[in-house]
C-alpha positions, 0 to 999 in steps of 0.5 A: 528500463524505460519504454515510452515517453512520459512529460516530465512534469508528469512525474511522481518520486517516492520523495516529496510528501510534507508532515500534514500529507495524507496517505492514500492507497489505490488498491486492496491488499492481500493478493500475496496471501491468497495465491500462497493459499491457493497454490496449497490448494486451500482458497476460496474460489470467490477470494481468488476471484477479488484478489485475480480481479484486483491483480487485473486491474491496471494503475492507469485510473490512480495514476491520473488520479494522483495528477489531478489531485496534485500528489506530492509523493507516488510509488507503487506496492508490489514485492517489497509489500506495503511496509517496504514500499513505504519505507522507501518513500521514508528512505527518498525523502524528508518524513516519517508516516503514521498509519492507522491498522484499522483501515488498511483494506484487505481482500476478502481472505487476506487476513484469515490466511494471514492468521494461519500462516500462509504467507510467501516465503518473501514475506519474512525476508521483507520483515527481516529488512524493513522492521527497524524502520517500523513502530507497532502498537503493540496491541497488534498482533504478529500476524498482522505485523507480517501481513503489512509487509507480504509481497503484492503482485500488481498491488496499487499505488501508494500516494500522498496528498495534499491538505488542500486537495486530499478531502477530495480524493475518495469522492473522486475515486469512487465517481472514477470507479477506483477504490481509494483508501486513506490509511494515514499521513506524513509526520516529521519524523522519520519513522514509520508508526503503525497505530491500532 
C-alpha cells in the first residue's frame, strides 16, 4: 500500500549496489532483543531508554541522507532483521555483501540479552529461512549468529554507496546528527559473508 506521492527519480530498490559499494547502516541494532527482555521483566531502564529512543527515531534524516550521497542500493531493517533484510538486497539484485561482525553497532544491552537467550520467537524462523544464504566465520559465536537475524522494530536503513561518495557519509552523518555505520560492501558474488 502506498500513501502519498514520491518523484520517481527519488526512488531507492533493494537492487542496484556494484562489488566495491559499501554498506552502510543508519541505526543501532538490538531493539528485538531488549523488549523481548523487558516483557520478561529483566531490562535495564536505561537499555529501554536507547533502544524506545531509537524506535522513535524517524528514517526521514537517512533517507535524505541516501539521496544525497547517491545510494545505489536502499531497504530498511525491521521483522526479517539485519541478515534478512540483506539478504533480500542479495535476492533483488546482482551481488553478494561481506560484513565485517565487529562493527555492527549494537544498543547497550543487545548483545548480553542475546547471550542469555532472550530473542523473539521470529528470531529463529528468520535463521531457519535466511542461514543458507550466509557464511560465518566460525569464530563467531551461535549466539551472535542469531542475533544478526533478530527482528528490529522501526530499525534503520540499510544502504550502499558509492566509492566516490561514501568516504563522505559518516562525516555527513554526524554533522546531520544521524549515527551512521559502515559494516561492510558489495562483493561479486552472491552470498553473504560474515567476517569476524
Amino acid at each position: 500500500m502506498v500513501v502519498g506521492t514520491v518523484r520517481p527519480e527519488h526512488l531507492k530498490r533493494k537492487g542496484g549496489a556494484a562489488p566495491g559499494d559499501q554498506l552502510f547502516l543508519s541505526k543501532r541494532l538490538g531493539t528485538g532483543v531488549i523488549s523481548t527482555a523487558l516483557r520478561a521483566g529483566r531490562a535495564e531502564a536505561s537499555q529501554v531508554e536507547a533502544s524506545s529512543r531509537s524506535m522513535l527515531e524517524l528514517n526521514r534524516d537517512g533517507a535524505a541522507l541516501a539521496l544525497d550521497l547517491g545510494a545505489t542500493a536502499v531497504t530498511d531493517v525491521t521483522g526479517f532483521g539485519l541478515l534478512g533484510h540483506l539478504s533480500e538486497m542479495v535476492s533483488a539484485g546482482s551481488v553478494g555483501f561481506e560484513l565485517s561482525h565487529a562493527t555492527l553497532p549494537w544498543l547497550p544491552g543487545a548483545e548480553h540479552w542475546a547471550e542469555v537467550g532472550s530473542f523473539p520467537g521470529g528470531a529463529h524462523d528468520n535463521e531457519a529461512y535466511f542461514r543458507d544464504a550466509v557464511r560465518f566465520a566460525e569464530s563467531i559465536a551461535p549466539w551472535r549468529r542469531t542475533l544478526c537475524f533478530s527482528p528490529e522494530t522501526s530499525g534503520g536503513l540499510l544502504m550502499t554507496l558509492p566509492p566516490e561518495t561514501a568516504h563522505r557519509a559518516e562525516g555527513l552523518a554526524g554533522e546531520r546528527g544521524l549515527a551512521l555505520c559502515k559494516v561492510g560492501f558489495a562483493i561479486a558474488e552472491r552470498t553473504i559473508d560474515v567476517r569476524e
